[in-house]
Backbone as JSON Lines, residues from 0, in Angstrom:
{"i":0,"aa":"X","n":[87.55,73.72,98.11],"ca":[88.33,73.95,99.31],"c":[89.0,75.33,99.23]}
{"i":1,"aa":"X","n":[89.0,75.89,100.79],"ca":[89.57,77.16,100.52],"c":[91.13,76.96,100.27]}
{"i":2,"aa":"X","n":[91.95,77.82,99.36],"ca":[93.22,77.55,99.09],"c":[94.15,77.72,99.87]}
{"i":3,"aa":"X","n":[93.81,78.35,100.64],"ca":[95.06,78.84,102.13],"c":[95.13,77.11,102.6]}
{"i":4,"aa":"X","n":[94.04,76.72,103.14],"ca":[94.35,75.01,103.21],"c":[94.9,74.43,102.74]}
{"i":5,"aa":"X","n":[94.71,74.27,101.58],"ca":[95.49,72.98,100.33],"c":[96.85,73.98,100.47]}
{"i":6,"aa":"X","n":[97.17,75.14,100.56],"ca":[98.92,75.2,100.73],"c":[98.95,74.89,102.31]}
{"i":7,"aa":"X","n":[98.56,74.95,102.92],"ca":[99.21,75.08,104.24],"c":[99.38,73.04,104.6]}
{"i":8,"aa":"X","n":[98.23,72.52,103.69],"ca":[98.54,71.24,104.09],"c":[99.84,70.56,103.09]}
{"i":9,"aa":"X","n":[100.09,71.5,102.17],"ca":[101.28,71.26,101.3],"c":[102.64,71.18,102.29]}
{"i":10,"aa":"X","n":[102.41,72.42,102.19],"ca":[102.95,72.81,103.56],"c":[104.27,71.86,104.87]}
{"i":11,"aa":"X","n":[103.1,71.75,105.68],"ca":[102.99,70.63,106.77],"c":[103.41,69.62,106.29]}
{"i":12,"aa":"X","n":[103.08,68.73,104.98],"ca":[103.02,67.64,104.51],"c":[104.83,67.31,104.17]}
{"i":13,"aa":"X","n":[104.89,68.71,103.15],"ca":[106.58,68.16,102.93],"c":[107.32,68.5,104.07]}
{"i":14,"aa":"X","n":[107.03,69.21,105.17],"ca":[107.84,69.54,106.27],"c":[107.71,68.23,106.69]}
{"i":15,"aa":"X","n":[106.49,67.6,107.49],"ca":[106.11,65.99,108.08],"c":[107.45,65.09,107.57]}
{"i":16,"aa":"X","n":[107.05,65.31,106.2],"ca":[108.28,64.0,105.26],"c":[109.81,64.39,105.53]}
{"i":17,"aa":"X","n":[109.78,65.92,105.65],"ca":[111.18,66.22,105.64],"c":[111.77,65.96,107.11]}
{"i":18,"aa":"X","n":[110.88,65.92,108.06],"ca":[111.45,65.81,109.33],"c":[111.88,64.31,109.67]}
{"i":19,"aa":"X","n":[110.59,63.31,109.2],"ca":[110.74,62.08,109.77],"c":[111.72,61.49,108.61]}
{"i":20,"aa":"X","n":[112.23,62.04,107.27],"ca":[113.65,61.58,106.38],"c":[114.62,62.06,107.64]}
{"i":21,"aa":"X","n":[114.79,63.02,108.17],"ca":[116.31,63.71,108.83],"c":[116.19,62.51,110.12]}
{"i":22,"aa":"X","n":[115.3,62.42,110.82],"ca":[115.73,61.68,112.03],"c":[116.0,60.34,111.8]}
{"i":23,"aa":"X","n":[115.42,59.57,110.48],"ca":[115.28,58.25,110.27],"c":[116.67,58.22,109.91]}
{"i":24,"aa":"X","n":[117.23,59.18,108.88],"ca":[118.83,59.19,107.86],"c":[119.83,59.04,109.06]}
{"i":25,"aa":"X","n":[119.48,59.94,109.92],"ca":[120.33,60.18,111.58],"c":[120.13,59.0,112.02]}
{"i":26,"aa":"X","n":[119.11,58.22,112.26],"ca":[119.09,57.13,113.04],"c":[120.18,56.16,112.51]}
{"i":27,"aa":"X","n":[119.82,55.9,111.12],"ca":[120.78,54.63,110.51],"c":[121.77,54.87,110.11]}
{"i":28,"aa":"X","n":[122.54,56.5,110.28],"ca":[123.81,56.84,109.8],"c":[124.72,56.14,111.37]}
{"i":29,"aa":"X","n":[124.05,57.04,112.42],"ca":[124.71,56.9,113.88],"c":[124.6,54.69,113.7]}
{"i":30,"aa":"X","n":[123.78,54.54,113.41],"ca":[123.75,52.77,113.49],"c":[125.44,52.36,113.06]}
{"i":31,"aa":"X","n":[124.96,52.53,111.72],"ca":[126.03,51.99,110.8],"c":[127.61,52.57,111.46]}
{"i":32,"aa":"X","n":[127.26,53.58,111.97],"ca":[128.79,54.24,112.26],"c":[129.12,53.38,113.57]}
{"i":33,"aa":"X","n":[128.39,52.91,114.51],"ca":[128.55,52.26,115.74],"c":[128.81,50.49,114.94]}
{"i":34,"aa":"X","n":[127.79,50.15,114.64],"ca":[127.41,48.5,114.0],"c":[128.83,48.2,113.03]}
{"i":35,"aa":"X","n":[129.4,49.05,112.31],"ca":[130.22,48.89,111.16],"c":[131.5,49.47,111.1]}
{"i":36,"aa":"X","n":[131.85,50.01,112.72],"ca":[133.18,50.23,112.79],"c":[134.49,49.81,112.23]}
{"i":37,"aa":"X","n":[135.57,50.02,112.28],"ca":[136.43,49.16,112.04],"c":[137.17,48.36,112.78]}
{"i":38,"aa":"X","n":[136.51,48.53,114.26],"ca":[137.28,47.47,114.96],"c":[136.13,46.45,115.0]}
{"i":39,"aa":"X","n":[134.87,46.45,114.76],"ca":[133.93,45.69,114.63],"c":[133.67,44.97,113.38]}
{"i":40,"aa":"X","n":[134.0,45.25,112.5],"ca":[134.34,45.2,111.46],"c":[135.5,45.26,110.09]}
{"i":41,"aa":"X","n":[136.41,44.89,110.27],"ca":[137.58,45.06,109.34],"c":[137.9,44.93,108.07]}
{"i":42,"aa":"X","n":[136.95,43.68,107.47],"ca":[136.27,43.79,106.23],"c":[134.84,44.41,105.72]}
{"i":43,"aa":"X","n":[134.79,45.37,105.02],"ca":[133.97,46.05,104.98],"c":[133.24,45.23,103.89]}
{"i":44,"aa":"X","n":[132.01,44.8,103.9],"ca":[131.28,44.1,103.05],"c":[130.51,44.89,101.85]}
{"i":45,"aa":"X","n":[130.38,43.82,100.9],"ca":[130.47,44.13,99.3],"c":[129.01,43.88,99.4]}
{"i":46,"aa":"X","n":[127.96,45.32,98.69],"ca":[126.51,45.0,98.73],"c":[126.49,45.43,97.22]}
{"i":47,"aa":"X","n":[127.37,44.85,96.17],"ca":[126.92,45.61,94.42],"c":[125.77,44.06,94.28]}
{"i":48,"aa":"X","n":[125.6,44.23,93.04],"ca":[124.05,43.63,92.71],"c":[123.13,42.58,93.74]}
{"i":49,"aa":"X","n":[122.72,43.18,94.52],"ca":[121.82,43.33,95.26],"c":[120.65,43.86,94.78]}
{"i":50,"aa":"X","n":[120.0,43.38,93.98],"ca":[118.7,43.89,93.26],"c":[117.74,43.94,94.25]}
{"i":51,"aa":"X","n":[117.62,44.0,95.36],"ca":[116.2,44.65,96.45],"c":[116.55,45.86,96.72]}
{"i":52,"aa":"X","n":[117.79,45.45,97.4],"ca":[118.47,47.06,98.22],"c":[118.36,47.93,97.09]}
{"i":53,"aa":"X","n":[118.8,47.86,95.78],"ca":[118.53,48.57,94.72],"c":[117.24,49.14,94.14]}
{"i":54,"aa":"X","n":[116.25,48.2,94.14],"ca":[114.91,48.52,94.12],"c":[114.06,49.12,95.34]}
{"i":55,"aa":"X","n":[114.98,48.94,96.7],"ca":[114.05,49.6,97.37],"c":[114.62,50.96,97.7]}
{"i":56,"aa":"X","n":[115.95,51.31,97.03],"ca":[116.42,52.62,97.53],"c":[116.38,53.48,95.89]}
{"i":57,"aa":"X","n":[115.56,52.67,95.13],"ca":[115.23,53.63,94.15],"c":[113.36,53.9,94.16]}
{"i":58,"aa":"X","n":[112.56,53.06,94.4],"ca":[111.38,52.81,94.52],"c":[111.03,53.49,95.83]}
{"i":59,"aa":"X","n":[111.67,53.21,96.92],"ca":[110.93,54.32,97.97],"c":[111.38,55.5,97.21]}
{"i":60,"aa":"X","n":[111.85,56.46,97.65],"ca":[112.17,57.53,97.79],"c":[111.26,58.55,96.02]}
{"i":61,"aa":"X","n":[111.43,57.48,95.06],"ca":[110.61,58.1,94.14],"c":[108.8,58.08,94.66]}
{"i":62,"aa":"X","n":[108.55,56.58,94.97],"ca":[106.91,57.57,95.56],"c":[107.05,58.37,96.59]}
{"i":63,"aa":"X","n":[108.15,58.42,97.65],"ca":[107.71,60.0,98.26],"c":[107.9,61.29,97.7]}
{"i":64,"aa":"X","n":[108.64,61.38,96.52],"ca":[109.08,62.86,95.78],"c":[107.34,62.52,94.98]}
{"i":65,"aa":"X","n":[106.92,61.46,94.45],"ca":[106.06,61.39,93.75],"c":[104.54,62.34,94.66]}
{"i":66,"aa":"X","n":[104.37,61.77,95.96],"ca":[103.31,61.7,96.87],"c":[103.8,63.53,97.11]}
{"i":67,"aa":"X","n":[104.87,64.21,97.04],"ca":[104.88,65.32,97.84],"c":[104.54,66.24,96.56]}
{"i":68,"aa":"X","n":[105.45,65.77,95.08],"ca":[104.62,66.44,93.85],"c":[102.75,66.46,94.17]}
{"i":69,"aa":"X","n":[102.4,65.57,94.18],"ca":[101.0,65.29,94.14],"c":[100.24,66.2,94.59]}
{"i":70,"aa":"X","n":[100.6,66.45,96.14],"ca":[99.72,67.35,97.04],"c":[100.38,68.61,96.67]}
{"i":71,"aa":"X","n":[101.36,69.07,96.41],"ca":[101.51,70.42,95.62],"c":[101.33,70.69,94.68]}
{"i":72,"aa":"X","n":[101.07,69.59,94.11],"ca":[100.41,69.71,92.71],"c":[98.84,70.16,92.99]}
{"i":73,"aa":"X","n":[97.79,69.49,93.94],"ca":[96.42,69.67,93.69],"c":[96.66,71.26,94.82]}
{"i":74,"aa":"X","n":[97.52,71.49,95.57],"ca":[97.06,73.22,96.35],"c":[97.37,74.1,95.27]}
{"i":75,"aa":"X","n":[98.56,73.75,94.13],"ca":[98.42,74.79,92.64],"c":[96.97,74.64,92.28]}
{"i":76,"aa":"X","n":[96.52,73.6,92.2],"ca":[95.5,73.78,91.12],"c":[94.26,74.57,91.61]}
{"i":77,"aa":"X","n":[94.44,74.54,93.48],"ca":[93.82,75.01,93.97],"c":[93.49,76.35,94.02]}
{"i":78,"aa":"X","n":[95.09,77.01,93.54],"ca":[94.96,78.58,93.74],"c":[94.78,78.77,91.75]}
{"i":79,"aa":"X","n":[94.78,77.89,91.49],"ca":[94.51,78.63,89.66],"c":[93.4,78.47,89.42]}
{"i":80,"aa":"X","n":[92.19,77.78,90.25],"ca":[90.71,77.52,89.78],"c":[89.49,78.34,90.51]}
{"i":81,"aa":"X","n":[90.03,79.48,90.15],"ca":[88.85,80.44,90.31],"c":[87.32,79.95,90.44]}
{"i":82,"aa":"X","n":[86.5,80.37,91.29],"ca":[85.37,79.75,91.22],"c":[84.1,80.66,90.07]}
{"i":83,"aa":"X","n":[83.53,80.22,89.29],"ca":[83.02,80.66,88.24],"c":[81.94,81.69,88.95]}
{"i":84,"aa":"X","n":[81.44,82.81,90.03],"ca":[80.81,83.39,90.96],"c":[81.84,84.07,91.33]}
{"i":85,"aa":"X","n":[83.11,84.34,91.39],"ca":[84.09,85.39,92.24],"c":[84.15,86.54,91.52]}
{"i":86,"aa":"X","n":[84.12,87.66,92.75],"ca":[83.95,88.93,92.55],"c":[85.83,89.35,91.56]}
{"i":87,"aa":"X","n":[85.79,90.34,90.75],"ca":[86.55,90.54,90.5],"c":[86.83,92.0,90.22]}
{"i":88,"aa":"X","n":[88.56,92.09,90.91],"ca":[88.84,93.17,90.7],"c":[90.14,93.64,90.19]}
{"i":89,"aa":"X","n":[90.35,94.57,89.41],"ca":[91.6,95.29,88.73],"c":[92.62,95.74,89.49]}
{"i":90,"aa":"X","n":[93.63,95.24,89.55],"ca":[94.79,95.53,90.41],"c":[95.93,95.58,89.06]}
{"i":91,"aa":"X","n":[97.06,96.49,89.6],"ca":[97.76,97.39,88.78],"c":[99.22,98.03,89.92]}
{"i":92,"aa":"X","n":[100.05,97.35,89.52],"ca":[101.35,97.77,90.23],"c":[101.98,99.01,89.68]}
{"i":93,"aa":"X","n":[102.34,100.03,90.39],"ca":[102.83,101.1,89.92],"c":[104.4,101.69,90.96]}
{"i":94,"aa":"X","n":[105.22,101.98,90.51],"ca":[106.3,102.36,91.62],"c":[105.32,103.67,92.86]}
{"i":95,"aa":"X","n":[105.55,103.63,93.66],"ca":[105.33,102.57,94.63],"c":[104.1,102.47,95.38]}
{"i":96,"aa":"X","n":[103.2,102.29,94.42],"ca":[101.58,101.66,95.12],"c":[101.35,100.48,94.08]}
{"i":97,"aa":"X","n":[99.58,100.44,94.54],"ca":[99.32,99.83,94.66],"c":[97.65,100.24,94.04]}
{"i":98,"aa":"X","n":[97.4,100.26,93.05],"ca":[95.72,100.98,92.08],"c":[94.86,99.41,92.71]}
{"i":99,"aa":"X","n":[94.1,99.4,92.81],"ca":[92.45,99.15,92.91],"c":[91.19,99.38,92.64]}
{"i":100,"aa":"X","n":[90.59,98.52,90.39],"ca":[89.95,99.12,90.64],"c":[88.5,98.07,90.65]}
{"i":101,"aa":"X","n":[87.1,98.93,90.9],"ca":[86.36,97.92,91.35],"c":[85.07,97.61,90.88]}
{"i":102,"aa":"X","n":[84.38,97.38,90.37],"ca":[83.1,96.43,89.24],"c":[82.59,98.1,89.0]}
{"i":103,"aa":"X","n":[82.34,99.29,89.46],"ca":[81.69,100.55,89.07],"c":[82.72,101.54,88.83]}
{"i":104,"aa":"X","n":[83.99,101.27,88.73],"ca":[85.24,102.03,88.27],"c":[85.43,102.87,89.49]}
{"i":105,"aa":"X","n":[85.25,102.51,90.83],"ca":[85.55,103.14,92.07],"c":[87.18,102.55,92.01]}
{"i":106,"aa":"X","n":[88.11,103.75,92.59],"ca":[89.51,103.46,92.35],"c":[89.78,103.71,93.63]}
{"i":107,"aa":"X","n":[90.76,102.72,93.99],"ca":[91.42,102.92,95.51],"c":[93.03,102.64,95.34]}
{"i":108,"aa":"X","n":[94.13,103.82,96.37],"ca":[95.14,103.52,96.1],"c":[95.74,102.94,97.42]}
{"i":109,"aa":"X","n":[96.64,101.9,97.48],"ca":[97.14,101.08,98.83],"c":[95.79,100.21,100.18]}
{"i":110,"aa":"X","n":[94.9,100.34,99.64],"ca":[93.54,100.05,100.49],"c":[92.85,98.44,99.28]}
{"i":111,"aa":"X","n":[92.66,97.42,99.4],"ca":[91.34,97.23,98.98],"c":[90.22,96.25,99.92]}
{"i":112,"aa":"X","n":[89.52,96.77,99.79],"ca":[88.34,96.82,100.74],"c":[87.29,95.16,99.63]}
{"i":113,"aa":"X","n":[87.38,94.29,100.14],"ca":[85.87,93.5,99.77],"c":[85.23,92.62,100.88]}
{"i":114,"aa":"X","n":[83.88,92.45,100.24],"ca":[82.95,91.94,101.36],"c":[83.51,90.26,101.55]}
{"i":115,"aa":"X","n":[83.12,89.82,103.59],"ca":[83.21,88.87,103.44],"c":[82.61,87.42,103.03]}
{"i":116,"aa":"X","n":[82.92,86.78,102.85],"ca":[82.19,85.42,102.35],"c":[82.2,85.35,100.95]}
{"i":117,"aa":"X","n":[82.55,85.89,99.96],"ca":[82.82,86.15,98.89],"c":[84.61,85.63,98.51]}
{"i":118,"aa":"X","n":[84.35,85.03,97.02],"ca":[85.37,84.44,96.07],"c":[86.02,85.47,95.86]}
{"i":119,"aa":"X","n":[87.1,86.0,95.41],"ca":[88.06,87.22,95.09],"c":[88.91,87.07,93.97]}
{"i":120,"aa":"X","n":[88.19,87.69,92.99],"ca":[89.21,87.38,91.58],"c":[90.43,88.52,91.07]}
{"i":121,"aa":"X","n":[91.56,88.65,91.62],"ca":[92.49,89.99,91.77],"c":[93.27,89.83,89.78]}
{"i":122,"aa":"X","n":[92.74,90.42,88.87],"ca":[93.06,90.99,87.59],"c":[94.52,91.44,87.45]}
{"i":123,"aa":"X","n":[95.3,90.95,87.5],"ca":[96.92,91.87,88.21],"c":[97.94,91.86,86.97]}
{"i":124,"aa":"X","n":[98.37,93.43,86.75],"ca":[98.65,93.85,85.6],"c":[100.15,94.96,86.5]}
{"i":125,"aa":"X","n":[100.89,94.94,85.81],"ca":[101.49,96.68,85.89],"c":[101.43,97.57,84.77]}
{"i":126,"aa":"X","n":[101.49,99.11,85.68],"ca":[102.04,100.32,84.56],"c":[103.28,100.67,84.32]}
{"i":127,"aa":"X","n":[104.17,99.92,84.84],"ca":[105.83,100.15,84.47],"c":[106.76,99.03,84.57]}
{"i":128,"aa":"X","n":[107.53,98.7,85.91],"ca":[108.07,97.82,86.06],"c":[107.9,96.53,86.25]}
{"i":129,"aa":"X","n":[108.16,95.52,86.78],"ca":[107.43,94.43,87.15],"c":[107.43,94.37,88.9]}
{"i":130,"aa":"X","n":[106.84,94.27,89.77],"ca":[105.94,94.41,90.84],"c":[105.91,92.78,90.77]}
{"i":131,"aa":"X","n":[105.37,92.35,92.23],"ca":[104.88,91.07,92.59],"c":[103.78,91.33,93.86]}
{"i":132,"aa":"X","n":[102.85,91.19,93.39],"ca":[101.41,90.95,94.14],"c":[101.75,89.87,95.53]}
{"i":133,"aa":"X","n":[101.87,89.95,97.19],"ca":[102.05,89.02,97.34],"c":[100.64,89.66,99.11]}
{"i":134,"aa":"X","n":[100.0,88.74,99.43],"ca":[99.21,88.73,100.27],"c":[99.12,87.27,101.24]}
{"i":135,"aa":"X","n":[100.34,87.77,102.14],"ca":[100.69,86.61,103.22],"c":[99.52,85.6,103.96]}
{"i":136,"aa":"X","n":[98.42,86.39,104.12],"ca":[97.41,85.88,105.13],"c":[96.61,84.81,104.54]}
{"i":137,"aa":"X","n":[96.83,85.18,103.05],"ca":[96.01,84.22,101.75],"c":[96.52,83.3,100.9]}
{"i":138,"aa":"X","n":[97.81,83.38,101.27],"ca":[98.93,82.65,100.61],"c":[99.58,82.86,99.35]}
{"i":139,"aa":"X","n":[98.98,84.19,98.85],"ca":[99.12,84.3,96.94],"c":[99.86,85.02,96.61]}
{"i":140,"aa":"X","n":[101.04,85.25,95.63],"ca":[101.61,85.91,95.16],"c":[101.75,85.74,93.56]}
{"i":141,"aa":"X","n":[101.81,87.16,92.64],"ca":[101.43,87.09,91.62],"c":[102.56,87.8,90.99]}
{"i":142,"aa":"X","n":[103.07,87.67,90.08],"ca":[104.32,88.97,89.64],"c":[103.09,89.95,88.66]}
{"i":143,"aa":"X","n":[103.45,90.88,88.94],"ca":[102.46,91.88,87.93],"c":[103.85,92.62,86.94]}
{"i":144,"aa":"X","n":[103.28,92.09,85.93],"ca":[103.52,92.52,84.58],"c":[103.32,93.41,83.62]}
{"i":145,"aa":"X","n":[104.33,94.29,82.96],"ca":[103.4,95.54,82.27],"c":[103.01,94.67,80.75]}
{"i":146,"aa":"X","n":[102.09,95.19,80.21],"ca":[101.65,94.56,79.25],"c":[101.1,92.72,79.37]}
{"i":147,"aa":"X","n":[101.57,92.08,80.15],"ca":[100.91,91.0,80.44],"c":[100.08,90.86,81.7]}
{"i":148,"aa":"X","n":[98.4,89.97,81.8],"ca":[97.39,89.94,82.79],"c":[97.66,88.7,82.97]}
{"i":149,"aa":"X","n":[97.97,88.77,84.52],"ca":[98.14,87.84,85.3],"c":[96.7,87.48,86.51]}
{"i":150,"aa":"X","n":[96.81,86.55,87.32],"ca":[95.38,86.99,88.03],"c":[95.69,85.59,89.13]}
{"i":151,"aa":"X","n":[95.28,85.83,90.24],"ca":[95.27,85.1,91.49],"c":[93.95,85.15,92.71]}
{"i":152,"aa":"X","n":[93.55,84.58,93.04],"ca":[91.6,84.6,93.93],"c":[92.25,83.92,95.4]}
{"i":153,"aa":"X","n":[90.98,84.8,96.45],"ca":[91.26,84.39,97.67],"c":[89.81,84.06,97.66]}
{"i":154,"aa":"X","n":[89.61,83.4,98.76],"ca":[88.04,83.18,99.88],"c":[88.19,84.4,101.09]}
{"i":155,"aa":"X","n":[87.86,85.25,100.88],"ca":[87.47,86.28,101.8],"c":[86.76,85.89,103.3]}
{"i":156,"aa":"X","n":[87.36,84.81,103.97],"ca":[86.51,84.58,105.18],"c":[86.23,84.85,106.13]}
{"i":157,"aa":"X","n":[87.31,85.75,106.76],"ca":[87.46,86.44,108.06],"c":[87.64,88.17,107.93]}
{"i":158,"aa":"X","n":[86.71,88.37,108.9],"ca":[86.74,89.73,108.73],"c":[87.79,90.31,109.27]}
{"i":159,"aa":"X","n":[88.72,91.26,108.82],"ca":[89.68,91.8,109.12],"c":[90.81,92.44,108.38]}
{"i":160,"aa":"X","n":[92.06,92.86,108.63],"ca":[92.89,94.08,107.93],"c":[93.95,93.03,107.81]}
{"i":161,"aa":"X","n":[94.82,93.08,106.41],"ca":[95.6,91.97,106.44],"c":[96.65,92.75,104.98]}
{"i":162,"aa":"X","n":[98.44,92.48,105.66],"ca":[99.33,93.18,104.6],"c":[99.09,92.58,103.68]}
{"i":163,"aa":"X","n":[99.37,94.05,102.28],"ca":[99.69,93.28,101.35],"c":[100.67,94.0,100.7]}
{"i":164,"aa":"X","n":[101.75,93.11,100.12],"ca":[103.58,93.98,100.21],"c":[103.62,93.12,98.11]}
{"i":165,"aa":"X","n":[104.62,94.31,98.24],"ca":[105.74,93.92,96.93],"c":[106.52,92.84,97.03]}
{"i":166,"aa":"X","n":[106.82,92.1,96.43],"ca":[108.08,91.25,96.59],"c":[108.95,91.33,95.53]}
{"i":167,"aa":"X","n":[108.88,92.08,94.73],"ca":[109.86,91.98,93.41],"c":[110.48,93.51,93.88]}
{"i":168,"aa":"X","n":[111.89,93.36,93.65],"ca":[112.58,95.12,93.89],"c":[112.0,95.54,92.63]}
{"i":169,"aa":"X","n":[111.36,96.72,92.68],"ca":[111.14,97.56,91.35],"c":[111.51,98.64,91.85]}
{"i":170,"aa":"X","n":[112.16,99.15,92.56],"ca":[113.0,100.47,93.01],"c":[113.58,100.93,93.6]}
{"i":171,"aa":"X","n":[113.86,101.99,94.03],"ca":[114.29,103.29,95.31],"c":[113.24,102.91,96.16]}
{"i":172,"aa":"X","n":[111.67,102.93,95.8],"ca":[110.71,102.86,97.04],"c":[110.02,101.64,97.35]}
{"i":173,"aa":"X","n":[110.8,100.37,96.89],"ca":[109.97,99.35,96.59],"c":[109.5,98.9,98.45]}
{"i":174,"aa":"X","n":[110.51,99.51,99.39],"ca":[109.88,98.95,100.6],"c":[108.64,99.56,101.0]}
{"i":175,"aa":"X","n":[108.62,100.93,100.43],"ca":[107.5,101.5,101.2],"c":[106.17,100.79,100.14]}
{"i":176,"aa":"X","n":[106.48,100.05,99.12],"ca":[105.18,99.74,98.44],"c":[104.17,98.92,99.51]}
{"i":177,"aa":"X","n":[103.55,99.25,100.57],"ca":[102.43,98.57,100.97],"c":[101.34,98.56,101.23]}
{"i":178,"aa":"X","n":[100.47,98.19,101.26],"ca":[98.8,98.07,101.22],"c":[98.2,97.65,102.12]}
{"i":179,"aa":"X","n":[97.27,97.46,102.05],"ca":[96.31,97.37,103.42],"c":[95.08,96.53,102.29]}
{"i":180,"aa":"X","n":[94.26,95.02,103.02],"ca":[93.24,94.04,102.1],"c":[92.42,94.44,103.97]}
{"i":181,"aa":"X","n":[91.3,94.81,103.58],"ca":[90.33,95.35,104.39],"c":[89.12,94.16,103.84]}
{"i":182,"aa":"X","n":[88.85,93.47,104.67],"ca":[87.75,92.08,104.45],"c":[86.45,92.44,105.52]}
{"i":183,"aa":"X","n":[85.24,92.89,105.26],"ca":[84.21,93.87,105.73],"c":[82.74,93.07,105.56]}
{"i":184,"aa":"X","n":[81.87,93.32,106.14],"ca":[80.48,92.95,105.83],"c":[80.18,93.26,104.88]}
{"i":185,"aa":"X","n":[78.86,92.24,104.07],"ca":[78.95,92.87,103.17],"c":[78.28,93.94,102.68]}
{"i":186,"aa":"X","n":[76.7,94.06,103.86],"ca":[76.45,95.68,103.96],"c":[77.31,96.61,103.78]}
{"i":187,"aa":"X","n":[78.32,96.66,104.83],"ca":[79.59,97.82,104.77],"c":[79.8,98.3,103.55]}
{"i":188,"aa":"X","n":[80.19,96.92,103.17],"ca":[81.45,96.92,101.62],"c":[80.3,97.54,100.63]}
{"i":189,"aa":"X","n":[79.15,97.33,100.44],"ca":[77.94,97.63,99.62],"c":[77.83,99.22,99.5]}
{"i":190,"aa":"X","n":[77.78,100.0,100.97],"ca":[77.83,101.53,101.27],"c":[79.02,102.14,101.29]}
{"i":191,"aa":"X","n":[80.44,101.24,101.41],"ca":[81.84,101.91,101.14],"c":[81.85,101.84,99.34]}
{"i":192,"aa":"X","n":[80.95,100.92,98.9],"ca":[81.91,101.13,96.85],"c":[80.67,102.05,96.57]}
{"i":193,"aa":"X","n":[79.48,102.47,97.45],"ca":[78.38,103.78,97.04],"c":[79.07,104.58,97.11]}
{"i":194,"aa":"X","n":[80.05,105.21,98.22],"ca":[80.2,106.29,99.05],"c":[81.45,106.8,97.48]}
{"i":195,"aa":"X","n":[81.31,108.36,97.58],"ca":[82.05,109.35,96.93],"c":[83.41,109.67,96.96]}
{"i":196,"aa":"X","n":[84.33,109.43,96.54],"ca":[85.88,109.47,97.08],"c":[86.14,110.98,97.23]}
């Protein structure tokens, strides 16, 4: 599965749970506050060992933290399982770009260009500070590290120009650090990594 899915249904999923907890909590708070007044009520009733109410207000609520781990658990695993066929390329954070380099040592700075329909294996390293790799359209963000290789893969499916920004402050210029992920035919992409810089 492509990984932008498995997060986006992560996503949706704990939002879904989080919405229908707020209106349900609202429903039976406004109850109880009407049902259990004190002019309706003057003795306020004693619910200690009650072993259901106990079991069911410890037992729900753990399989839904359980069920929402789960599915964020399998869209991680989704973005850490590279497919054994993805193209891969050398990426390298530097104050304030962004190096690209690519299977014939063609180097690009703030641009990277790959063909579509193709797996994307991004190699992500820094030369100084620490940098964070983050590419909104794909869902991935990576902290790039000097001396440690980090690495994050997209599905290249749609052809088109899509940001790709810093998220870690590493400076004076960390806003202007941005890039441009250029997703191309793969003729194109074939005669752009020929072509001569």
């Amino acid at each position: 599965m492509n990984p932008v899915q498995g997060v986006d249904q992560a996503f949706w999923y704990i939002l879904g749970i989080s919405i229908v907890l707020l209106f349900g909590i609202t429903v039976v708070m406004v109850y109880f506050v009407i049902r259990y007044r004190r002019s309706k009520n003057p003795v306020s009733s004693d619910i200690r060992d009650n072993y259901l109410l106990e079991v069911i207000w410890t037992v729900v609520p753990t399989l839904i933290a359980l069920s929402m781990f789960y599915v964020g658990w399998t869209s991680y695993i989704g973005l850490r399982a590279v497919p054994e066929d993805a193209m891969e390329i050398e990426v390298a954070g530097q104050m304030f770009s962004w190096l690209f380099v690519y299977e014939n040592d063609k180097e690009t700075e703030n641009e990277l260009v790959v063909p579509q329909g193709e797996a994307i294996k991004l190699n992500v390293t820094s030369l100084d500070v620490v940098h964070s790799l983050y590419i909104p359209a794909f869902r991935i963000k990576v902290d790039a590290v000097k001396g440690m290789d980090t690495y994050a893969w997209f599905y290249a499916d749609k052809i088109g120009e899509y940001d790709i920004q810093c998220t870690e402050y590493c400076g004076v210029g960390h806003s202007a650090m941005l890039a441009k992920l250029r997703i191309v035919p793969k003729a194109e992409y074939l005669k752009w990594l020929d072509e001569e810089e």
